[in-house]
Structure formats: structure tokens, C-alpha cells
KESE-397757 format. One line per field, with one value per residue (C-alpha): z, y, x; residue in three letters. Coordinates in steps of 0.001 Angstrom, whole numbers, plus 500000, padded with zeros to 6 digits. Example, Ala and Ser with C-alpha at 12.3 -4.5 7.8 and 13.67 -1.06 7.14 Angstrom:
<recs>
z: [507800 / 507140]
y: [495500 / 498940]
x: [512300 / 513670]
aa: [ALA / SER]
</recs>
This chain:
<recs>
z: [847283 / 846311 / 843732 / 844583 / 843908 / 847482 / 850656 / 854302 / 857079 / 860784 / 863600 / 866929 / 869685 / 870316 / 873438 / 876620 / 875444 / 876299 / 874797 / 871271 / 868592 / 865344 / 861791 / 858386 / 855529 / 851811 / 849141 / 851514 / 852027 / 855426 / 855610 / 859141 / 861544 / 865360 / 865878 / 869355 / 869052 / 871088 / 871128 / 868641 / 865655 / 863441 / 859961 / 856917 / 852961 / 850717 / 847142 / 844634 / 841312 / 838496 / 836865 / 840219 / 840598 / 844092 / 847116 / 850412 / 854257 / 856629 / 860072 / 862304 / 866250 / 867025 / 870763 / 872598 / 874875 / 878367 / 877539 / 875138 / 871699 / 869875 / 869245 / 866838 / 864736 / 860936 / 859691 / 856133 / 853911 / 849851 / 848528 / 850653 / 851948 / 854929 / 856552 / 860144 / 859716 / 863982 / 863841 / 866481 / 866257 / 867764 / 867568 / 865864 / 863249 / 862021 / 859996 / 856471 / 853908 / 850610 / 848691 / 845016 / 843213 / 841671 / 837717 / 836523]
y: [778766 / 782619 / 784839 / 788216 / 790016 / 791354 / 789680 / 791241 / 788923 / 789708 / 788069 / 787441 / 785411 / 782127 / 781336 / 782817 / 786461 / 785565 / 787639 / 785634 / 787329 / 786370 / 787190 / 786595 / 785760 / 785687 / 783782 / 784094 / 788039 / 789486 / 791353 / 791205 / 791831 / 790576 / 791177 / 790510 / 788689 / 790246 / 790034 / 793137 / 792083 / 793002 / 793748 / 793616 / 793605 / 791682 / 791527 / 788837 / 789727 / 788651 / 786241 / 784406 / 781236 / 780693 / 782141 / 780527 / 782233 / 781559 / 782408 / 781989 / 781623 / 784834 / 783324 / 781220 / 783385 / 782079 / 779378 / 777534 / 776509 / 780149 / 779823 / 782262 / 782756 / 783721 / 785430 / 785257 / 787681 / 787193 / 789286 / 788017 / 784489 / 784707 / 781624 / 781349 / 779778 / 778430 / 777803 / 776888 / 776768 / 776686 / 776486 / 773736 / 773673 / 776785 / 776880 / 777336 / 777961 / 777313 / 779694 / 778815 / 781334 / 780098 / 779133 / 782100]
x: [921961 / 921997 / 920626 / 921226 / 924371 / 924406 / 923524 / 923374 / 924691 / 924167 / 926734 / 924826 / 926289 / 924404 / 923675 / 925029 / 927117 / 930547 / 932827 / 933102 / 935422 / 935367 / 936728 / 934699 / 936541 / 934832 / 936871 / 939745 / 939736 / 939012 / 935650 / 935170 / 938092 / 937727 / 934238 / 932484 / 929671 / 926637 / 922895 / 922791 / 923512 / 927271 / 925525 / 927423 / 926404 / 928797 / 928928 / 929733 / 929874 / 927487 / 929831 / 931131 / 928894 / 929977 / 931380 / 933158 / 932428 / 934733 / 934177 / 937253 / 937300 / 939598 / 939057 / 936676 / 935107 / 934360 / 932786 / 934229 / 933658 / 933165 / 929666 / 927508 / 924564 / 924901 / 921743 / 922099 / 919460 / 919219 / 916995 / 913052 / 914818 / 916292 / 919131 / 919751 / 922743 / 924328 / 928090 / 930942 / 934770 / 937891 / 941481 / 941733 / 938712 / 936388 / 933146 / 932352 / 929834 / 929678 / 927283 / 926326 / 924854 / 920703 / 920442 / 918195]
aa: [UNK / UNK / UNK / UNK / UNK / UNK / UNK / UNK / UNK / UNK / UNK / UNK / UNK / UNK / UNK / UNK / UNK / UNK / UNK / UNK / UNK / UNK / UNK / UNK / UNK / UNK / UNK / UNK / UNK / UNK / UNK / UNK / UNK / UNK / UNK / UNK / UNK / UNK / UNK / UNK / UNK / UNK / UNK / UNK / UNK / UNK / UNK / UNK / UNK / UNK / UNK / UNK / UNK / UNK / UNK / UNK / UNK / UNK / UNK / UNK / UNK / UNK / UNK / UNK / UNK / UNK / UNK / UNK / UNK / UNK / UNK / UNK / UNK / UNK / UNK / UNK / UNK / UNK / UNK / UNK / UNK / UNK / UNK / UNK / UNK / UNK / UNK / UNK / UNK / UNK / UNK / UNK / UNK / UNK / UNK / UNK / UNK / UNK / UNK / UNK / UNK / UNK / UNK / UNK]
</recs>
């Protein structure tokens, strides 16, 4: 669950750095193209507008690095909450999120 009409998300590799790449796509758009994972974290703010009640994060395996499955860590920030959010995927399934926007 969300409130905020922005939220930051950080990309971090989890794990051993490997040379994970991955692409983030919001409601099916690309936001973040081929992005190696690392220790530092990839930050990003997306927005969802006030009247969209939910909002779908996709993070596709653009490779599995050298040791497979493409494994990451989704730091999700809303406002004071904060998600740590650990996915994995490969070429045959990715990870998603479902985000659904708080009842004022």
C-alpha cells in the first residue's frame, strides 16, 4: 500500500555483485533501461497520479549475471515508510508488485 503521489525506489544488487541488469517497468512503460545492479544504490522517483488507485512494477532480468537467478533488492520509500522489497528472475519468469494507493 501507498499514499504518496511520488515514491523513490533504490536498485541494489542482493547478494554477491555480479553484474545483474535489469529494466523497471511501471504500468507497462519503461522507467528504467538495463540498469546494473551494484552495492550503490540506482535511485529513481516515480509518480502516479492522484486519481490512479494502483500501480504495477515490473522488474525484468535483462541477464542473469554470473550467478544465476538475477537477484536484487527494491527499496521502496512513501513518504516516512520505507519497503525493502528482495526479488529474483530469469528468463522465463520476472517479479512484480502491485501497489494500491491508501483510502485517505
Amino acid at each position: 500500500n501507498f499514499k504518496s503521489d511520488s515514491l523513490q525506489i533504490s536498485l541494489y544488487d542482493n547478494g554477491e555483485v555480479d553484474g545483474d541488469t535489469v529494466s523497471v517497468l511501471l504500468n507497462g512503460e519503461v522507467i528504467v533501461a538495463k540498469q546494473c545492479l551494484k552495492t550503490v544504490a540506482f535511485k529513481k522517483t516515480i509518480y502516479i497520479p492522484a486519481g490512479d488507485f494502483q500501480a504495477n512494477i515490473v522488474l525484468y532480468a535483462e541477464n542473469l549475471g554470473v550467478y544465476p537467478p538475477n537477484t536484487g533488492l527494491l527499496v521502496l520509500i512513501d513518504g516516512e515508510e520505507r519497503h525493502n522489497i528482495r526479488f529474483s528472475a530469469d528468463y522465463k519468469k520476472n517479479s512484480a508488485i502491485v501497489l494500491k494507493r491508501k483510502k485517505q
